[in-house]
C-alpha positions as CSV (number, residue, x, y, z in Angstrom):
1,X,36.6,3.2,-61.6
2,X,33.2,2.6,-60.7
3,X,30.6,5.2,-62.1
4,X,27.4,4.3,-60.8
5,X,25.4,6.9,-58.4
6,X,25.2,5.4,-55.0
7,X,21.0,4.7,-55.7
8,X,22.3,2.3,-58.0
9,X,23.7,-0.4,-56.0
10,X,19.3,-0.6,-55.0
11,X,17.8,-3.5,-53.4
12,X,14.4,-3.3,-55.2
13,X,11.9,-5.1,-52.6
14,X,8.2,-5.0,-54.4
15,X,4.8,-5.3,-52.7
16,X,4.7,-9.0,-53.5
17,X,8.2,-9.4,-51.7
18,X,8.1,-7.4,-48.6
19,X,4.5,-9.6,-48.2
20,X,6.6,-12.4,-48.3
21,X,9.5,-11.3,-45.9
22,X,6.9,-10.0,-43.7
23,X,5.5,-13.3,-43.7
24,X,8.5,-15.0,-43.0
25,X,9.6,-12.6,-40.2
26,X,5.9,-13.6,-38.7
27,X,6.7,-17.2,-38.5
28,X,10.1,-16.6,-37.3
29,X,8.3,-14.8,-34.0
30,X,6.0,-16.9,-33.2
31,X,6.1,-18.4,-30.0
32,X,8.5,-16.4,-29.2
33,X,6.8,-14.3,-26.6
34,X,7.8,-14.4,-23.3
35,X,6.1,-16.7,-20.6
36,X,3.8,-18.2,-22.7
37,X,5.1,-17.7,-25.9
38,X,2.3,-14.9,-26.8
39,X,3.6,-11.1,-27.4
40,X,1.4,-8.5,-25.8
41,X,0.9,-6.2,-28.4
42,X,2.8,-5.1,-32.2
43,X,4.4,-1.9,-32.3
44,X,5.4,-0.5,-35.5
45,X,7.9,2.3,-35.9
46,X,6.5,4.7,-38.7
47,X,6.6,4.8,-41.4
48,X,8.3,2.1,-42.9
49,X,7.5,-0.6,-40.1
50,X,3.5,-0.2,-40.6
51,X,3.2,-2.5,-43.4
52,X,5.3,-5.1,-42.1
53,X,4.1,-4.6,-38.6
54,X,0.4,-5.4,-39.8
55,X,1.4,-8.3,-41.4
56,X,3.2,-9.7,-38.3
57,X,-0.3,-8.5,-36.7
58,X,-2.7,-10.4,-39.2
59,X,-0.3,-13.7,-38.7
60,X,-0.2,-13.9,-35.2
61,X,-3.9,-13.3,-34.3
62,X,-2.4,-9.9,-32.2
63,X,-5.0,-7.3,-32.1
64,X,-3.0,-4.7,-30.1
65,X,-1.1,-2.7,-32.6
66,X,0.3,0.5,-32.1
67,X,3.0,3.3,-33.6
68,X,6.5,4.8,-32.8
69,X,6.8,7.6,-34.9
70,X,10.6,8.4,-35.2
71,X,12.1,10.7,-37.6
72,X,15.8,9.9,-38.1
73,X,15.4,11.1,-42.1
74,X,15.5,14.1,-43.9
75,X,14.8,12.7,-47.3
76,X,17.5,10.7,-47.6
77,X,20.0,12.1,-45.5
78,X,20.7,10.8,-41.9
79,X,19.2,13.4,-38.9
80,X,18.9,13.4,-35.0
81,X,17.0,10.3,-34.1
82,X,13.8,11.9,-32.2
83,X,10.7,10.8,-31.4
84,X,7.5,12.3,-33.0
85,X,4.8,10.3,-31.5
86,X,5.0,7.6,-28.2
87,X,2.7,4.8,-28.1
88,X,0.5,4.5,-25.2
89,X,2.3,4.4,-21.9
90,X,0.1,2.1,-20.1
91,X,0.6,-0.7,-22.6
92,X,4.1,-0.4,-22.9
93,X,5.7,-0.5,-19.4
94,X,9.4,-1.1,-19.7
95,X,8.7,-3.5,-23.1
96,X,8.2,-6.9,-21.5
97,X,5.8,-8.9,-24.1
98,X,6.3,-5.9,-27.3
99,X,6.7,-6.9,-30.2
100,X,8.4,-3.7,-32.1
101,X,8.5,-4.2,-35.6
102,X,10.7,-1.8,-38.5
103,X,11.2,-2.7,-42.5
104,X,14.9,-2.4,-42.2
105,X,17.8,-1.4,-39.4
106,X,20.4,0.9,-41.2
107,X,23.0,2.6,-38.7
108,X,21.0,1.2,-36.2
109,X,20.4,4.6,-34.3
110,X,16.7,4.7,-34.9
111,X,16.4,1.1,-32.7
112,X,18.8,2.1,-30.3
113,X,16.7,5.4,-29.7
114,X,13.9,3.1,-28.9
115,X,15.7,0.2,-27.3
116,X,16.5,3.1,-24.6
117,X,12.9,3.9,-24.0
118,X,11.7,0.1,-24.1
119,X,15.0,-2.4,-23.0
120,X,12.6,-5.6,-22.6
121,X,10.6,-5.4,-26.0
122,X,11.6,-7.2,-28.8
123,X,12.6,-5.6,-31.7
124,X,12.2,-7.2,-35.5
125,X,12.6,-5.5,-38.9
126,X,12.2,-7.4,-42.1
127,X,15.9,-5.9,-43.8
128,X,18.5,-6.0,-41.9
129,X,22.5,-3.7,-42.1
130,X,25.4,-4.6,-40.5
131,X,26.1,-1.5,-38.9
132,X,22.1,-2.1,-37.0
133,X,22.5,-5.4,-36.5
134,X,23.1,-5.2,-32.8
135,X,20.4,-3.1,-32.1
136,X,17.6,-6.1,-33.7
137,X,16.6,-9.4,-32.5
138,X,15.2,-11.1,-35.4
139,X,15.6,-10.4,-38.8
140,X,15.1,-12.2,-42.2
141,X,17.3,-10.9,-44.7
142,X,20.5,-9.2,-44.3
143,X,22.0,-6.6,-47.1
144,X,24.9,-4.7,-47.3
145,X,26.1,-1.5,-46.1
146,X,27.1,0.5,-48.8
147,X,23.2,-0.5,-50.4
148,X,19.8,1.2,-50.7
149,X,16.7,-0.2,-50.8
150,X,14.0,0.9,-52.2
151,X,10.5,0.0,-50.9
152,X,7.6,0.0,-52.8
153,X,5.9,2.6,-51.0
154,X,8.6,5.3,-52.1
155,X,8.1,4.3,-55.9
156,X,6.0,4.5,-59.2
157,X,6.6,2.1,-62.3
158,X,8.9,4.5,-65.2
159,X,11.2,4.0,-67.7
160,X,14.6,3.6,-66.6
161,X,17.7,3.6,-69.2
162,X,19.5,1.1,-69.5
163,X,22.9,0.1,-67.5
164,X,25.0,0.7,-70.3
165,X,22.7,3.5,-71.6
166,X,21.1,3.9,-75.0
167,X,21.4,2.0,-78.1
């Protein structure tokens, strides 16, 4: 019998780490662009695709960066994908050239939501599920279903017990 809480099977990604994966998701897009290889713009889906999105930004020289805001949590429970907040209509056309960048595709419905409203862009997160893996393009580091990751945005340093408790 297994009697840890679901929040324990945690992927712990740290500021040093998502830099890194960030990073690495950067250099895995460039070039990729269409035409000449360039992307138009960086979109990021907030909140959890800004940091990563800025990243991709800074390492591709793109200075056109924008937001998605899509709410598809209620804490940590699963809601209605909807969107909050469009980006602006005149640079996104139908997607052609945008790069749309999250931290991680769980079920994959937040994507699809904006895959519907942008069919040409090209869509990146940093984490990647395998239920969301059909909605993303390019991704650096796949994790499992059943896991939760914590980003270091959502966190603060405290004691934690240990696995097998106290001593």
């Amino acid at each position: 019998m297994n009697d840890r809480l679901p929040h324990e099977k945690g992927f712990h990604v740290s500021w040093d780490q998502i830099h890194r994966d960030s990073r690495a998701l950067a250099w895995r897009l460039e070039n990729g662009g269409p035409g000449d290889g360039f992307w138009r713009a960086v979109v990021a889906i907030t909140r959890g695709g800004m940091a990563p999105a800025m990243i991709v930004a800074r390492e591709l020289d793109i200075r056109t960066v924008d937001t998605i805001s899509v709410k598809s949590y209620d804490h940590q429970a699963r809601v209605e994908a909807e969107v909050l907040k469009a980006p602006d209509a005149k640079l996104m056309g139908d997607g052609s050239g945008i790069l749309i960048v999250d931290d991680l595709v769980d079920s994959g419905k937040t994507l699809e939501l904006v895959r519907r409203l942008y069919p040409k862009a090209h869509f990146a997160t940093v984490y990647a599920k395998p239920k969301g893996r059909p909605m993303v393009d390019t991704f650096i580091t796949e994790v499992s279903q059943d896991t939760w990751i914590f980003f270091p945005w959502d966190m603060a340093l405290q004691y934690v017990e240990p696995y097998r408790g106290t001593t």
